[in-house]
N, C-alpha and C positions, 0 to 999 in steps of 0.2 A: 584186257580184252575189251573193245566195243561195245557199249549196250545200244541196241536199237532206240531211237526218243524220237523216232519219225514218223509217220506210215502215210503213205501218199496213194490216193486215189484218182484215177484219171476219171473226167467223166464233160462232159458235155456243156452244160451249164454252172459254174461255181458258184453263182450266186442264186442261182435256184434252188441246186444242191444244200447252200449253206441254209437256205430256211428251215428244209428238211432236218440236217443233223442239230439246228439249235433247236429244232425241238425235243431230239433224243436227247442227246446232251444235258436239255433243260441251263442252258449257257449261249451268250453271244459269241461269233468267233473274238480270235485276236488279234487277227489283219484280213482285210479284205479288202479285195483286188476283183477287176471286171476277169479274169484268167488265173485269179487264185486266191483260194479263202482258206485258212488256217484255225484250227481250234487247238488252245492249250489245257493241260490239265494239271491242277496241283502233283502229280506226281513226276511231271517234267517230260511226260510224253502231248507230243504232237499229231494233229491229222491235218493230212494238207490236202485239199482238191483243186486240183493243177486241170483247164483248160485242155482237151484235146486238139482245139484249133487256136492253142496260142503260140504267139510265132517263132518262140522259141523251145515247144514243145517235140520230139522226137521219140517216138518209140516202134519199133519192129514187132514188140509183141500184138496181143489180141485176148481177151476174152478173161471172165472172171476166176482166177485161181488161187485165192484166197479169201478170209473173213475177216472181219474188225466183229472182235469177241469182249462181251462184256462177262466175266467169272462174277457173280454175284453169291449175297452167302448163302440165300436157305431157296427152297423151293420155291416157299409163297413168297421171295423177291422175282423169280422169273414167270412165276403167275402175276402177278401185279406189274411188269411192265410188258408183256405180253397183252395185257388186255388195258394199259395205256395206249399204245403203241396201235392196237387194232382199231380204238374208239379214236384217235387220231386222223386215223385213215392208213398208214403204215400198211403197206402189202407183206404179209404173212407169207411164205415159201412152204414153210414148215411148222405145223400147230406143235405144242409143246408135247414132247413124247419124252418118256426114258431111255437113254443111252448109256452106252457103257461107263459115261464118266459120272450120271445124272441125268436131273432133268433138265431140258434145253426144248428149244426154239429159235428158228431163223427167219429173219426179215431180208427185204429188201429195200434198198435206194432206188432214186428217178434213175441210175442206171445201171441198174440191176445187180450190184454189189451187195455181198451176201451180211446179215450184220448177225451172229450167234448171241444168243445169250445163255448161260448157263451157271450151274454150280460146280466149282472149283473139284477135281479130282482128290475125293479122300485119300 
């Protein structure tokens, strides 16, 4: 079976966007392109922010219906990059509450992609 080792964000600006996620990441990407910037991670997954107006770009959808979720392991790791991320300047969506899986909080990017963070489902 296929494991996912992609995840691809459309948005507006890639190299806007990438200053942005180098600072979550706390990593430079690993290619960058004026309509596409990639970040890899020791686990062999990828994020790629793909241009809206680039010219080989095509898509019929619309609108944000997903997250790029970080499971971190204890509480005080989603307290501690919640209030990196805030003191950053990072737009908060959602302040850190408890949910059914734990505790979590959600950000947002320059466009408006949702980014979770949380602790891992006991």
């Amino acid at each position: 079976m296929p494991t996912p080792s992609l995840f691809l964000l459309y948005v507006t600006d890639p190299l806007e966007s990438a200053v942005f996620y180098e600072t979550l990441f706390g990593a430079p990407p690993a290619a960058r392109f004026p309509s596409y910037v990639s970040f890899a991670f020791e686990n062999g997954t990828s994020v790629g922010l793909w241009s809206t107006s680039a010219q080989d770009f095509l898509s019929g959808g619309s609108g944000h219906r997903c997250e790029i979720a970080f499971l971190v392991a204890s509480d005080d790791e989603v307290q501690a990059l919640h209030n990196r991320w805030r003191a950053a300047g990072v737009i908060i969506e959602q302040p850190p509450a408890e949910a059914v899986f734990g505790l979590t909080f959600v950000a947002l990017d320059p466009d408006g992609h949702r980014i979770r963070v949380c602790t891992p489902d006991a």
